[in-house]
N, C-alpha and C positions, 0 to 999 in steps of 0.2 A: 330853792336850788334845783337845777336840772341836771339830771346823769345822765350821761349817755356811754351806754358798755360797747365797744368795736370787739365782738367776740358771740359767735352765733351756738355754740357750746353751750356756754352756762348759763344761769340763771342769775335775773335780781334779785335779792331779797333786800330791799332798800329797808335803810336804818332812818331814826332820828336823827342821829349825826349828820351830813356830811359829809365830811371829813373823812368816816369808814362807810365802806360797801360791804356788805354780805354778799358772797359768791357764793355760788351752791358749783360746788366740783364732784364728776359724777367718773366713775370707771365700772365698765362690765368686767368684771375678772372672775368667774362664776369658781373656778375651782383652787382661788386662794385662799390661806390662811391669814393672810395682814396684808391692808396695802397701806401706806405712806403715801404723803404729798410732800415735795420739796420743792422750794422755790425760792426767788430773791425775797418773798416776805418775811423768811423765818432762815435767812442764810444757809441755804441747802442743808438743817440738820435733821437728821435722819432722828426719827420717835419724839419729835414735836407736833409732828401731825397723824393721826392717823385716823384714816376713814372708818366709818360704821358699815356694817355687812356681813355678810352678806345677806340681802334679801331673798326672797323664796325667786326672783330671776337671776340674780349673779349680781346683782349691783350695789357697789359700796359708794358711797356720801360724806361729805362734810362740808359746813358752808362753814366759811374763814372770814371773818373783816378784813379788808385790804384797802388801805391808804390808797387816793386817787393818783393816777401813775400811771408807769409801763412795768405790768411784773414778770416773768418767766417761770415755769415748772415743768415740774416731771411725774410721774406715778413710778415709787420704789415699789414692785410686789414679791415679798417674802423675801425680802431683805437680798433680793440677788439678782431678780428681772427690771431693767430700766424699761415705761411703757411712757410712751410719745400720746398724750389725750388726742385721742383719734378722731375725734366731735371737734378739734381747736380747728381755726379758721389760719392762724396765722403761727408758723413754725421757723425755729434756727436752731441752724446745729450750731452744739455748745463748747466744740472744738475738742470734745474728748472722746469723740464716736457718738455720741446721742444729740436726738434731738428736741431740744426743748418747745413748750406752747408758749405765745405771747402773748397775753391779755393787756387791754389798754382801759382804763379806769376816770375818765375827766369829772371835774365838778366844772358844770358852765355856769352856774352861778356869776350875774353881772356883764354876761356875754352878749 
């Protein structure tokens, strides 16, 4: 199978499967105490995801599996800043005042 990520941001961290991709989702937010990822992979809920950090630069991590697809997110930090991933290539506002990242995910398998 061949992946191909449309998103100059992240990283592959390709699996066995598939099926799921490992994303590596990354935010500089040096002087937070918790940041959160929300997105259509985990229905925008708040403390399913939460990044590792900070590092001795400011930067928090988590690589997530994500079905091949179109997904959407956001960086919750300290439960009260919406942060728009500033590395995403491709952005929509999400109709509430923010703006969400789009990641596109294919397996070309067979293509």
């Amino acid at each position: 199978a061949t992946l191909v990520i449309l998103f100059v941001a992240g990283r592959l961290h390709p699996k066995a499967s598939a099926a799921q991709v490992g994303f590596h989702f990354e935010l500089h937010a040096p002087g937070a105490d918790r940041v959160e990822l929300l997105g259509t992979f985990n229905n925008w809920k708040s403390g399913d995801i939460v990044l590792k950090g900070p590092d001795a630069s400011g930067h928090w991590t988590a690589t997530v599996e994500l079905p091949e697809g179109r997904h959407e997110y956001i960086f919750l930090v300290d439960g009260e800043r919406w942060v728009t991933d500033p590395r995403g290539a491709t952005h929509r506002p999400d109709g509430f005042g923010r703006v969400n990242t789009v990641i596109r995910i294919y397996d070309n398998e067979g293509t």
